[in-house]
N, C-alpha and C positions, 0 to 999 in steps of 0.2 A: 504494500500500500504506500504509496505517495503523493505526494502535496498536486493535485492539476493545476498546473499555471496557467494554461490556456482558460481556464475559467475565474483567473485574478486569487487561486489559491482558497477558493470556498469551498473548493470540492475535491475530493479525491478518486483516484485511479485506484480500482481494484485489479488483482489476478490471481488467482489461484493456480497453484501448480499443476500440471498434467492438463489442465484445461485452458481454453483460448481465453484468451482477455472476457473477460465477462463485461468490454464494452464500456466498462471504462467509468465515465468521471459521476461522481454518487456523492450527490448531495445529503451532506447531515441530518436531513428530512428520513431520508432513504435507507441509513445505515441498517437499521435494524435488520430490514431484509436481506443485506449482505451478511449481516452476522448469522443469519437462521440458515445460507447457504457454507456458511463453513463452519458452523458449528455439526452440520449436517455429513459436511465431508473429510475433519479433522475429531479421530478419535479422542486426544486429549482436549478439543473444544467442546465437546460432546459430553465431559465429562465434568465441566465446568458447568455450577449455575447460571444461565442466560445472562440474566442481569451484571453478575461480578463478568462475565465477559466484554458484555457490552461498555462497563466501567473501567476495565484495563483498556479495550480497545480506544476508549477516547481521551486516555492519559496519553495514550502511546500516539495519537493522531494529532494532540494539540503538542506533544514533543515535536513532531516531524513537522508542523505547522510551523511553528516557530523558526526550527532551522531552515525554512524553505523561505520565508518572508522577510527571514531579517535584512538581508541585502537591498529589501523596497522600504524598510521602516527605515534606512540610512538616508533617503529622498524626504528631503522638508520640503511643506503643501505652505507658499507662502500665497495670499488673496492679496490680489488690488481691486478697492471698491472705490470707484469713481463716479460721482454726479456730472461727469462730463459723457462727452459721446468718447468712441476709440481713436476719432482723425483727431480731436482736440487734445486730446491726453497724449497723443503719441509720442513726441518728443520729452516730455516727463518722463516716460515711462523707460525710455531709452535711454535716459541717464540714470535712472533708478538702475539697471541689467547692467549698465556699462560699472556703475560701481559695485555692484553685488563680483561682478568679473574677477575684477579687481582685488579682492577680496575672497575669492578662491572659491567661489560657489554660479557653479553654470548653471543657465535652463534646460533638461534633458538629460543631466546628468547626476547632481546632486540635489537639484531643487526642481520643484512641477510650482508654475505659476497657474493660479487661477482667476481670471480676470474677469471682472463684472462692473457693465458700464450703467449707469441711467439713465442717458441719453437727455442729459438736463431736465428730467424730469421726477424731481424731488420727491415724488410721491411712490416710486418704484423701489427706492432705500430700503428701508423696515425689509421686505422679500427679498432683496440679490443680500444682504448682509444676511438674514438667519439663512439662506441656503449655504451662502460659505462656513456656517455654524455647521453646517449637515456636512460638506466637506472634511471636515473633520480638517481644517487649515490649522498648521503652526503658529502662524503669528500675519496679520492684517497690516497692508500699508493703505491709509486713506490720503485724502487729497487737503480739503479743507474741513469747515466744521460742518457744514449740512452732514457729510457722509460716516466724519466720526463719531458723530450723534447717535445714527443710526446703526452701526456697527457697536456703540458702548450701551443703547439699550437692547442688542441681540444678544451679550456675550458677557461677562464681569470678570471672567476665567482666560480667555483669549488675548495675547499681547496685541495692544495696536498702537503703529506708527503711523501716527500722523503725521503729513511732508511739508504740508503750507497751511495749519492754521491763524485763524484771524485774528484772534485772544481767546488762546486757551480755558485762561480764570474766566475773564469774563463772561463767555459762551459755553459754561459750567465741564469742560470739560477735565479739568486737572484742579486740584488742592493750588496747588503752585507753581512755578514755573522748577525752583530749584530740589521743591521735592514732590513729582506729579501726585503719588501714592494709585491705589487701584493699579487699571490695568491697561494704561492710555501713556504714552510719552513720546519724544517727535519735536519736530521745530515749528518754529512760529513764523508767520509774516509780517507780525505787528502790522499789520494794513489800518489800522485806524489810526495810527500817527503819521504813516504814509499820507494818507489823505490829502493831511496841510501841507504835504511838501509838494503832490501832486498841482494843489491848487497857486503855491508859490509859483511853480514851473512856469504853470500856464499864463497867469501874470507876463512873467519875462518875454512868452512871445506875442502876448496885446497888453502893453503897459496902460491905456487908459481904463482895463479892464476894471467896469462897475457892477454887473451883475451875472452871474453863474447859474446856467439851468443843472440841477444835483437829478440825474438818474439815479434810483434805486428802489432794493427790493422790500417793501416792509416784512415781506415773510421768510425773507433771507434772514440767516444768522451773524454773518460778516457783515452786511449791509446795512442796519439799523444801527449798529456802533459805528461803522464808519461815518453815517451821515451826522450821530451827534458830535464826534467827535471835529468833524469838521468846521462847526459851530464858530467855533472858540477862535483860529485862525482867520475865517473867512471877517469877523467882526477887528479883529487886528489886521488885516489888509485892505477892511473899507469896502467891502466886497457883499454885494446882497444875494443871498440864495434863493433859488427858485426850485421848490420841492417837486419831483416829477415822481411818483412813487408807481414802480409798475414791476405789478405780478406774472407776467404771461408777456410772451412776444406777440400776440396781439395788438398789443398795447404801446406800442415803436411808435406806428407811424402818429397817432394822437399827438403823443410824448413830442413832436420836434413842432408837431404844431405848435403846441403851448408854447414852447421854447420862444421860435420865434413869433409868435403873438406878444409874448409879456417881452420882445426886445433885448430875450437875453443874449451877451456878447459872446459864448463859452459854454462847452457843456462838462462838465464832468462826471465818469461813470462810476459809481462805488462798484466794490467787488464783490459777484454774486456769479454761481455756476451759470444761472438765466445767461447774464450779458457774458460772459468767458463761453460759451456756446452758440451764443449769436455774434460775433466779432467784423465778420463780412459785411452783413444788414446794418449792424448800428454805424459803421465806418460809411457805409455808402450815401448811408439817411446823412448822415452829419457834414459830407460832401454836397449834396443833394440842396442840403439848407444851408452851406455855408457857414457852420458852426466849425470855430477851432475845437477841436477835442481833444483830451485825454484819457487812459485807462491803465492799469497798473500790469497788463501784460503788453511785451513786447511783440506776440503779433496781431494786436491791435492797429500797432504803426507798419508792419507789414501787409496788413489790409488796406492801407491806406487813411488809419486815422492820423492825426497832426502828431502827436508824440505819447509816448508810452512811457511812465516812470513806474518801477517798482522791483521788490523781489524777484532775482534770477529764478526761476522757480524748479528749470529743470537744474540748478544747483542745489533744491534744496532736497529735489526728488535724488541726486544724487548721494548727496550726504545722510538721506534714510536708509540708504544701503547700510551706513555702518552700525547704525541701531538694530538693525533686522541682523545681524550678525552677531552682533553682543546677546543679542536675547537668546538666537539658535544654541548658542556658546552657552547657556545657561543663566546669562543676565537678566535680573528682575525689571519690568518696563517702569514699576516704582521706584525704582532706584537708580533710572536715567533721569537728569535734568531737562528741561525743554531747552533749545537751541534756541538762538536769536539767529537772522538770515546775518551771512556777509560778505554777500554780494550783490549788488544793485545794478539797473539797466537804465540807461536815459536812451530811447531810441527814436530819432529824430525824424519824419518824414518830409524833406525837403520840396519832394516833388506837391506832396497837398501844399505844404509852405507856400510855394508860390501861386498856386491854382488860387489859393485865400488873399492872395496879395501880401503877402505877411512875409515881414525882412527877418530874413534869423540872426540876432547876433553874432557876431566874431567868437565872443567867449562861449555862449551857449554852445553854439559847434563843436571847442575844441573839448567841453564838460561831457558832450557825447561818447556815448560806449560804441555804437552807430548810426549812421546815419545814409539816408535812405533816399536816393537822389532818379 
């Protein structure tokens, strides 16, 4: 009797001697009736009571079990759960693999990814997280705070890295940043201080700048701190916000009406999975209307919005890799500290630049990380 692989090792290969394969692979459902055939044709099984056979036989099956499996329980099941779609995420994710590499652990080889996306649609969380639960996954890398929300009410037991949340404390994910506790740790984007610097930026490229139309989501998690936090700055720059609060990409084209109805000079977009999944449409509407814009990823300004400042993100996705290794390694996720990012993007679209009539300065250029011509 041996382990059948061909059936992921749930089932075993019987055969009896002097007779042909009886066919093979026998589910633990089935044993019994293997036993009754060799008890049948092994004088010393015959001899034994049924039951004490059946109870050697499945000591001796979960040995041969074990040594048959162990070389697939050396493969760690690590889950990425993502509120974005697969084309948005992909370049994260590439740097998450490229530093897992790095770090001596392949796909295929030592480690089986299982990736689950929600196609920006936040309401699919709660199901692709508890199926990774069913996966029986090692350890969860999430993106921001909608998805580790969902992933920290599937699991309590489960490590999860987080790669780019928005504030951890705030957005009740972690005790602290220096000691998370539970079973949540990972780096942060601080994107709500971000914000003010996003709005500084965009100042420098319309210095008469008096009024900002504020995209955001009130049902986002990152979103509604970033917009109060933004508060504070926009009142120390002289600068009036115009609240455009939108749940659904529905809800775009409205949104630039208003914009430019109430006159505003600027739009700026807080950061929510919605607008990181619509990146093309909200760039082309803000062309469209001739609004400068910002957003805190970089290919925002590859779509063609006016400029991008924020967290490198496929840097932060990269440096999850070393947390997702500490923990394989046996490391407690309560006993990693959260990261701060440290690395930033200013990326500059010149070509919208000029289509807006808009001069870039000299220094702003050379403050660029890129610039997009």
């Amino acid at each position: 009797m041996r382990c059948c692989p061909e059936r992921g090792g749930q089932q075993w290969r019987v055969a009896i001697r002097g007779k042909a394969d009886m066919g093979c692979c026998v589910a633990p459902s089935r044993l019994r009736v293997w036993v009754d055939t060799l008890i049948g044709t092994y004088p010393w099984a015959a001899a034994m009571r049924r039951r004490e056979f059946i109870s050697f036989s499945g000591t001796f099956f979960a040995f041969a079990f074990t040594s048959q499996v162990h070389s697939a329980s050396d493969v760690a099941i690590i889950g990425l759960l993502s509120p974005f779609s697969a084309a948005t995420a992909a370049p994260w994710h590439k740097a998450f693999l490229d530093g897992l590499r790095e770090l001596g652990w392949t796909e295929g080889k030592n480690i089986r990814i299982e990736y689950r996306y929600a196609e920006e649609n936040d309401a699919r969380l709660a199901e692709l997280a508890a199926d990774l639960v069913r996966h029986g996954v090692s350890v969860v890398v999430t993106s921001v705070n909608t998805d580790t929300l969902a992933m920290k009410d599937a699991t309590r037991t489960i490590p999860i890295v987080m790669a780019s949340a928005g504030d951890p404390v705030g957005g009740g994910l972690v005790h602290s940043l220096a000691r998370p506790g539970g079973n949540i740790t990972g780096l942060s984007q601080i994107a709500p201080e971000l914000a003010g610097r996003r709005l500084q930026v965009l100042k420098e490229f319309v210095p008469r700048l008096s009024r900002v139309a504020v995209l955001w989501n009130p049902k986002g998690t990152t979103s509604p701190i970033a917009w109060r936090e933004i508060q504070v700055p926009a009142q120390q720059l002289s600068i009036k916000l115009q609240s455009l609060p939108i749940t659904d990409a529905n809800g775009f084209e409205n949104a630039f009406q208003n914009a430019i109805a109430a006159r505003s000079d600027a739009l700026i977009i807080m950061p929510d999975p919605l607008f990181a999944g619509n990146l093309r449409p909200l760039a082309e509407l803000a062309a469209k209307n001739r609004l400068p814009s910002t957003f805190h990823l970089k290919e925002y300004a590859d779509y063609g919005g006016l400029v991008a400042y924020g967290v490198d993100r496929a840097d932060q996705f990269h440096r999850a890799a070393g947390y997702v290794d500490k923990i394989l390694k046996g490391a407690k996720p309560a006993d990693l500290p959260i990261e701060q990012p440290t690395k930033f993007e200013l990326v500059i679209n010149l070509k919208t630049a000029k289509a807006l009539g808009i001069t870039v300065s000299a220094s702003l250029l050379a403050r660029a990380d890129e610039v997009i011509e």
